[in-house]
N, C-alpha and C positions, 0 to 999 in steps of 0.2 A: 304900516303892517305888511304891506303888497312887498314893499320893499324885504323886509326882515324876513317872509315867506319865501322870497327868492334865494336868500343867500342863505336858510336852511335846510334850501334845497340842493345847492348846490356846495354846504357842507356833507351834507348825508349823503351825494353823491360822489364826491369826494373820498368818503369815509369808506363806502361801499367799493371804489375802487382802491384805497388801499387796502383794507379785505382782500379785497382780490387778487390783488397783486401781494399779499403779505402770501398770501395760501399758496400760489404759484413757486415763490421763492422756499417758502418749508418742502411743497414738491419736488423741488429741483435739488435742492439739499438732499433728501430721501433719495432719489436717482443720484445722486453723486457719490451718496455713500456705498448704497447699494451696485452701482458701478464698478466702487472700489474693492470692494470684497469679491465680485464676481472675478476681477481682475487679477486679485491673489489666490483666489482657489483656482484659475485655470495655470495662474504660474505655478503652482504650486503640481496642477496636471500636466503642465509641461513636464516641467522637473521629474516628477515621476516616470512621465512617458517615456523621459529619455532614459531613466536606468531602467524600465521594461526593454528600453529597442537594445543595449550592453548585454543583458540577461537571456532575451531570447534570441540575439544571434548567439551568443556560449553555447546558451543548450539546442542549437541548430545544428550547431560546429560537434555539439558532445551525439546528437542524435544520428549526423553524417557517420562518426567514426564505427558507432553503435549498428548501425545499420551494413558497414562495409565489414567489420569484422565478425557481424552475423554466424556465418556460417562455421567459423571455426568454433566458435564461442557455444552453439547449441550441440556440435560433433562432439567437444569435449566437456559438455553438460550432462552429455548421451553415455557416455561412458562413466565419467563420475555415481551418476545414479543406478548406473548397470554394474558396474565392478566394483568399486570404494567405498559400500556402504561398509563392509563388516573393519577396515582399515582407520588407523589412527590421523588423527591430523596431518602430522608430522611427515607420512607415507603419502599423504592422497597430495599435498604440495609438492614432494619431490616426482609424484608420476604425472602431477599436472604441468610442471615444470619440463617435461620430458615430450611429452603428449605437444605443449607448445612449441619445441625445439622440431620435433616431426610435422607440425602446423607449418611451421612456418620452411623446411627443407622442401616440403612440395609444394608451397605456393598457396596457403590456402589459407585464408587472410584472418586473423585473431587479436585478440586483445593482449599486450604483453603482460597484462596482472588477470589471471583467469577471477571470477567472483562468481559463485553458481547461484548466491542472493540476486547479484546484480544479473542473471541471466534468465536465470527460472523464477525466481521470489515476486512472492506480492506481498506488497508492506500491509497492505490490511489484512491479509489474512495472518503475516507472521505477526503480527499485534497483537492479534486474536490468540494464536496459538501461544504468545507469553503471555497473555492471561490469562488463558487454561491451566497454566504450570511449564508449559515447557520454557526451560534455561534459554538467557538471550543471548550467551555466547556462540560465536559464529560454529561453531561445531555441532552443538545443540541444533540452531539453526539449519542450518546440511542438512543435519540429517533428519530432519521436519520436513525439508524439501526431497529428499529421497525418497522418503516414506510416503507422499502424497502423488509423487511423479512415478515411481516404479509399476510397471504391472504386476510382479510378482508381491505375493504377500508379505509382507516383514515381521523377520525375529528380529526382538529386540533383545540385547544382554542389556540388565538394566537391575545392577545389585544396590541403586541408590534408590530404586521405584519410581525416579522422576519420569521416566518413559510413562510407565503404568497409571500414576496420575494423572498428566496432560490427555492419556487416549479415553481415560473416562471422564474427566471433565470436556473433553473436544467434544464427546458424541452421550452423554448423557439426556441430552433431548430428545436423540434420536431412536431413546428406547436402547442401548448398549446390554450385550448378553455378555457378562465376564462368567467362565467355567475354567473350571480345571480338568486335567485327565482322571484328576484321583475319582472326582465327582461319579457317585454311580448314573445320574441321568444327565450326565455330558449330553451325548450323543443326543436325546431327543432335545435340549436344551440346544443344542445347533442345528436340529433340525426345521425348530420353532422361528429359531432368529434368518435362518435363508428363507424360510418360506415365506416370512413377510419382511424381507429385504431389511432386517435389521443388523446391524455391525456386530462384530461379535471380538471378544478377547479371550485368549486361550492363556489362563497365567499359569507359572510354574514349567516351563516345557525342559524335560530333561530330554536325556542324548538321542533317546526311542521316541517315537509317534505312534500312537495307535490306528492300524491301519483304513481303521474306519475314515481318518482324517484326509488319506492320499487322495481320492476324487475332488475333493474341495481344493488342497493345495496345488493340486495336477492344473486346474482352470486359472490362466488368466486374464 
């Protein structure tokens, strides 16, 4: 019995070490696998990293040129938004085209494809303004950018009304006064929307103003 006690003990001890040693080996399998995966997702970070480091020298190299043709690029932004708003497409590229050719006779460094999106523009806000209504062709676009960059106040000719919808859908939150001149209470009707800084649209403007209007459009 002494006997047969012994070598149950040294089954069970046995047993208990392969236990052990079973559990170590499913550990080390877990670790291996898990090894394995780490090892293809950092390739796979690799891999990545390196079309990040292709991409951000580009747009290093695109932000150098950007930055060196700077100043001609805003000079003839400045002009664009000061002179070409009331001019057709067609005109504001042949004088941008010209405006470049003078950039560039006095040394003053520019981009050879003028873009007033790519100079003035913000993509969120012009997102914004094509889901107010205004057109997303680049023209439309312009001249979104004119009309927020200008000091002076903007007439729009606008016998489609796409103007006139985008400026009340843009500023209807903001409390927006639309009047006419015909309107007999125009005048307190703007004097309502300056006094508590509300925007105001004047629709209908023919060739006359009523002079009540010059102080307001005299300011900018």
């Amino acid at each position: 019995k002494e006997a047969l006690a012994e070598v149950e003990r040294r089954i069970k001890a046995l047993q208990d070490e392969f236990d052990e040693t079973n559990q170590r080996k499913e550990d080390l399998a877990r670790q291996v696998d898990d090894c394995a995966k780490k090892l293809d997702r950092a390739q796979k970070l690799m891999s990545g990293l390196g079309g990040e480091k292709s991409r951000w020298g580009e747009a290093s190299q695109t932000l150098g040129h950007i930055f060196t043709n700077l100043t001609g690029d805003v000079l003839i932004a400045s002009g664009v938004v000061s002179y070409m708003g009331p001019f057709t497409q067609v005109f504001r590229d042949r004088v941008v085209e010209e405006w470049i050719k003078l950039c560039a006779d006095y040394k003053i460094p520019c981009a050879d494809t003028f873009s007033l999106v790519a100079t003035l523009g913000d993509p969120v806000k012009i997102r914004a303004w094509n889901i107010d209504g205004l057109p997303n062709d680049s023209f439309s676009v312009d001249n979104g950018i004119i009309i927020s960059q200008a000091r002076r106040w903007p007439l729009m000719i606008d016998p489609q009304m796409q103007a006139n919808k985008w400026v009340k859908n843009m500023h209807k939150e903001h409390g927006l006064a639309a009047f006419k001149l015909s309107d007999g209470d125009f005048a307190r009707v703007l004097e309502n929307a300056l006094q508590f800084g509300n925007p105001t649209l004047c629709e209908n403007v023919l060739e006359e103003l009523d002079p009540v209007l010059e102080p307001v459009l005299l300011k900018q």
